[in-house]
C-alpha positions as CSV (number, residue, x, y, z in Angstrom):
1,X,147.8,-100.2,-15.8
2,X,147.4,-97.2,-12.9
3,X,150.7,-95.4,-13.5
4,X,151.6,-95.0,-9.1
5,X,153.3,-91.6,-9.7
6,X,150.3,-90.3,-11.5
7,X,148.2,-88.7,-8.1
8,X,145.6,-86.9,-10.3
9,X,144.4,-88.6,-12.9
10,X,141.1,-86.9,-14.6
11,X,139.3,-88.0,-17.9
12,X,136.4,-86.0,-19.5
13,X,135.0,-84.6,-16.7
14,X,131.9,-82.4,-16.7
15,X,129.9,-81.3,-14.0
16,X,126.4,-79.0,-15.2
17,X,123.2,-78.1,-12.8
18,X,119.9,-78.1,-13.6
19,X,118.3,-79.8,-16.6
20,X,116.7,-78.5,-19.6
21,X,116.5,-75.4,-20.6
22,X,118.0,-74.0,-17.4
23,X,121.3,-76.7,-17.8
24,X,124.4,-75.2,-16.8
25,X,127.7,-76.6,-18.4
26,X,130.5,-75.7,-15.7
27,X,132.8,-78.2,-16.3
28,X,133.3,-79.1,-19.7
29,X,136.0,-82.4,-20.6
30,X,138.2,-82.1,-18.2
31,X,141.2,-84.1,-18.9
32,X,144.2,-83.5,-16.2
33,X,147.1,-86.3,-15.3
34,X,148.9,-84.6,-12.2
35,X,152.4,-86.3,-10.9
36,X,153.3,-86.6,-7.2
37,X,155.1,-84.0,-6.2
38,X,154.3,-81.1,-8.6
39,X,153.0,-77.9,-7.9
40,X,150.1,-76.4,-9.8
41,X,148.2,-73.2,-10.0
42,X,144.6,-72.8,-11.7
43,X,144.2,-69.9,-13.0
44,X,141.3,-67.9,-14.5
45,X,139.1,-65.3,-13.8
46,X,135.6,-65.7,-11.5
47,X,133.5,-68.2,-12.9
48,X,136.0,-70.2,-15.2
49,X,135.6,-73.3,-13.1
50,X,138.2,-73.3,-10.8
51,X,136.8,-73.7,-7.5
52,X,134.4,-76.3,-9.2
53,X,137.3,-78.2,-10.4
54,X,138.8,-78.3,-7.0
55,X,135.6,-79.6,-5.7
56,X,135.4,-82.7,-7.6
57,X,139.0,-83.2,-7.6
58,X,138.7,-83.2,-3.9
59,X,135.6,-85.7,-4.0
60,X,133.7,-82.5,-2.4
61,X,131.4,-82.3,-5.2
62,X,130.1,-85.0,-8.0
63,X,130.8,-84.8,-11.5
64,X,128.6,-84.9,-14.0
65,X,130.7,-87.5,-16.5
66,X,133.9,-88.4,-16.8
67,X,136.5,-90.8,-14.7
68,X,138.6,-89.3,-11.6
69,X,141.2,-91.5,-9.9
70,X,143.1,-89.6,-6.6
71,X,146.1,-91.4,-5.5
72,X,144.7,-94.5,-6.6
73,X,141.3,-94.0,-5.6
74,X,138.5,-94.4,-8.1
75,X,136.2,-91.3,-6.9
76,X,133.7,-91.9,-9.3
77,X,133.2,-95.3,-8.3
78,X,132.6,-94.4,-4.3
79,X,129.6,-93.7,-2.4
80,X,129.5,-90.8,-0.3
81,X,131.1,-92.5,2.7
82,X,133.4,-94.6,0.9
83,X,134.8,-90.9,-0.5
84,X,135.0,-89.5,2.7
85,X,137.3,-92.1,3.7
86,X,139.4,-91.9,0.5
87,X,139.6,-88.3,1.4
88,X,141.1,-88.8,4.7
89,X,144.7,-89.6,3.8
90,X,144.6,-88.2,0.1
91,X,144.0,-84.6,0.4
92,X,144.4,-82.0,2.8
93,X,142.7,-78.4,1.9
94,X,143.4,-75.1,2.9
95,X,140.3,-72.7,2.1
96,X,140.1,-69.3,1.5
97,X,137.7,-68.6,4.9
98,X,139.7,-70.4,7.4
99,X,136.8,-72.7,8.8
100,X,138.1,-72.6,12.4
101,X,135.7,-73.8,15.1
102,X,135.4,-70.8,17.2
103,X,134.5,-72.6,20.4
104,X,137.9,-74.8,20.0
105,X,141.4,-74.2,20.5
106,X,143.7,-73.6,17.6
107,X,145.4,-77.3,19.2
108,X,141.9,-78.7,19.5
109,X,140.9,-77.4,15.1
110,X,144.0,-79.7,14.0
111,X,143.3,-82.5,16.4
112,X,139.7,-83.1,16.5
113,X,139.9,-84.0,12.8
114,X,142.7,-86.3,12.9
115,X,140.5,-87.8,16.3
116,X,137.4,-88.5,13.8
117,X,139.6,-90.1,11.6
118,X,140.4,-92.2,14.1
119,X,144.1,-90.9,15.2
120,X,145.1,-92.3,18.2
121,X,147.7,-89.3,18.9
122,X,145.9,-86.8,17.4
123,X,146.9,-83.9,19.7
124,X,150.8,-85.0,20.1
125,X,150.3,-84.6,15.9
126,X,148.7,-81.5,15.9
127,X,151.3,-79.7,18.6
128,X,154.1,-81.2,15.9
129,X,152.4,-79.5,13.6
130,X,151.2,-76.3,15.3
131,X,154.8,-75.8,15.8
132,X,155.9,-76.5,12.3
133,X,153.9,-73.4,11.6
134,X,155.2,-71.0,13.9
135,X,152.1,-71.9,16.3
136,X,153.9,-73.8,18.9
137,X,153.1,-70.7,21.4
138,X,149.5,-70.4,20.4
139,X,148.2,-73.7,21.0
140,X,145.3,-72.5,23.4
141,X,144.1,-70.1,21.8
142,X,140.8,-69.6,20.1
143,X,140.4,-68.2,16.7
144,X,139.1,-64.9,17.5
145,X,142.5,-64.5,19.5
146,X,144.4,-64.9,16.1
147,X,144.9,-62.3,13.7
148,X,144.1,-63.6,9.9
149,X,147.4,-64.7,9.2
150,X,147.8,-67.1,11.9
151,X,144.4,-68.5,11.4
152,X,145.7,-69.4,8.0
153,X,148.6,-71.2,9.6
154,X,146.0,-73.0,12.2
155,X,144.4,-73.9,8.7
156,X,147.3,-74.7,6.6
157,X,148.8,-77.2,10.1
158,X,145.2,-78.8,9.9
159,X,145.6,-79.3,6.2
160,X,149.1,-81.3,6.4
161,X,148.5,-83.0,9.8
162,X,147.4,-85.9,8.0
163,X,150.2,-86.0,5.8
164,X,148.0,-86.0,3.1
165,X,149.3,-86.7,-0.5
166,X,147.7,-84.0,-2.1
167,X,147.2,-80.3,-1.0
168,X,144.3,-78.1,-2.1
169,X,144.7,-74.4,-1.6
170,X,141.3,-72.4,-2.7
171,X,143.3,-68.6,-2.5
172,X,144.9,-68.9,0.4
173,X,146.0,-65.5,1.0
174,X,142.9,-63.8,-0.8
175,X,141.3,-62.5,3.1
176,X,145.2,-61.6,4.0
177,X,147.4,-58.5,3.7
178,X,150.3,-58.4,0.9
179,X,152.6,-58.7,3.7
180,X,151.2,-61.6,5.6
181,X,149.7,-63.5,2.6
182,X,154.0,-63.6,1.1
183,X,154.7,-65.5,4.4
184,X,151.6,-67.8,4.3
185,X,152.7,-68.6,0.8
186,X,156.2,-69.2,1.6
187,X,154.8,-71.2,4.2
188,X,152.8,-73.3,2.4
189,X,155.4,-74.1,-0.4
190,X,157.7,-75.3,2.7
191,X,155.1,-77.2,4.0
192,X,154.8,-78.8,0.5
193,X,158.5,-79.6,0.4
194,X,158.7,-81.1,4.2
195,X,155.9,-83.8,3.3
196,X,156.5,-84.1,-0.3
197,X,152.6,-83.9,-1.1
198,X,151.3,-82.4,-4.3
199,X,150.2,-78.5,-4.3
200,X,147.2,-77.6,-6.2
201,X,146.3,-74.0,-5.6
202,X,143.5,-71.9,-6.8
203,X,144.4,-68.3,-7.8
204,X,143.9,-65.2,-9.5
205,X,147.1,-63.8,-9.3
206,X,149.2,-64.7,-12.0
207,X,152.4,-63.5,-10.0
208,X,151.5,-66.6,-7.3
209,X,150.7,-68.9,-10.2
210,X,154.7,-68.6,-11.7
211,X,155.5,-69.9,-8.5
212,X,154.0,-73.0,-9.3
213,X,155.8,-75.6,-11.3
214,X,153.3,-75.8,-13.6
215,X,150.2,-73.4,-14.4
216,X,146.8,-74.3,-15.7
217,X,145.1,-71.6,-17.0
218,X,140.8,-72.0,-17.3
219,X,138.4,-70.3,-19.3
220,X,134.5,-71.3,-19.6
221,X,134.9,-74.2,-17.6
222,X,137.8,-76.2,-20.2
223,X,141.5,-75.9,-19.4
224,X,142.6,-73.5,-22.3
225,X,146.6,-73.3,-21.8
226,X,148.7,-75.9,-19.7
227,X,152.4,-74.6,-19.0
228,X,153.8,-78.7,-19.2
229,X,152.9,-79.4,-22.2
């Protein structure tokens, strides 16, 4: 029986490339139960498997074997539109390069998303949001009007707009200053505690990571040390 508080719920999961003689193991047995609420770092250095793990966590990317279930969701089970619709109230994600549309308005980046999904307020949601941020006087402004930091937040509102129930954060403050990548992070925990979603951030910094409730630390593609157990 699915355990509801469980939100994450991973089971021998391997993802490799190629075949043959030019096969690539990156992911190798991923097991990984995650609860609702909790905050989790990955840590590792480059090429540990980190950003690989988020992807098929986040139903961006296929694994290889193994069983993934996301808030109840069987991912491994779902064609590609059927995951793209399991994504859209499971799991917002706040990536290293912001991925702002340049020809939009920072109001237009959070709404036209929540619009595709089929959001009949989307914009009144995104100026809730915008604001939430510290964006409520930017709203019509275009990216390249924004410094990086508040780009970020433009990202991090468009993340939690659709009050998603888990939050991927692929190092969030890794294009930012010291200074303004503290306040995005404090941000982003906040943001975390107003909608009660589950935080799951990608970082090198093991500083960042004892923030976290709980830190996974990777190595060659297996998690090596997990803080909860």
């Amino acid at each position: 029986m699915t355990n509801p508080n469980i939100v994450i719920d991973a089971a021998d999961v391997t993802l490799s490339l190629g075949s043959g003689a030019a096969r690539v193991d990156i992911l190798r047995g991923i097991d990984l139960k995650v609860a609702k609420g909790e905050s989790v770092a990955l840590l590792g250095p480059s090429g540990s498997g980190k950003s690989s793990l988020m992807a098929v966590l986040s139903g961006l990317e296929r694994a290889s074997g193994g069983t993934i279930r996301i808030a109840g969701a069987d991912f491994t089970a779902l064609d590609e539109d059927g995951l793209a619709r399991a994504r859209r109230r499971r799991i917002g994600i706040v990536p290293l390069a912001f991925h702002l549309l340049p020809t939009i308005t920072a109001h237009e980046n959070v709404a036209v998303p929540l619009e595709l999904a089929g959001e009949a307020d989307a914009f009144p949601i995104a100026q809730v949001e915008l604001k939430a941020v510290g964006l409520g006087h930017r709203l019509t402004h275009y990216p390249a009007q924004l410094s990086g930091g508040e780009q970020q937040r433009v990202a991090i509102a468009r993340a939690t707009a659709p009050k998603p129930e888990i939050l991927f954060a692929d190092e969030p403050t890794g294009n930012l200053d010291a200074k303004t990548g503290a306040a995005i992070l404090d941000l982003l925990f906040q943001r975390q505690r107003d909608t009660g979603a589950t935080l799951l951030i990608i970082t090198h910094d093991p500083a960042l990571a004892a923030r976290c409730g709980r830190v996974l630390e990777m190595q060659d593609g297996r998690i090596v040390r997990d803080s909860a157990q």
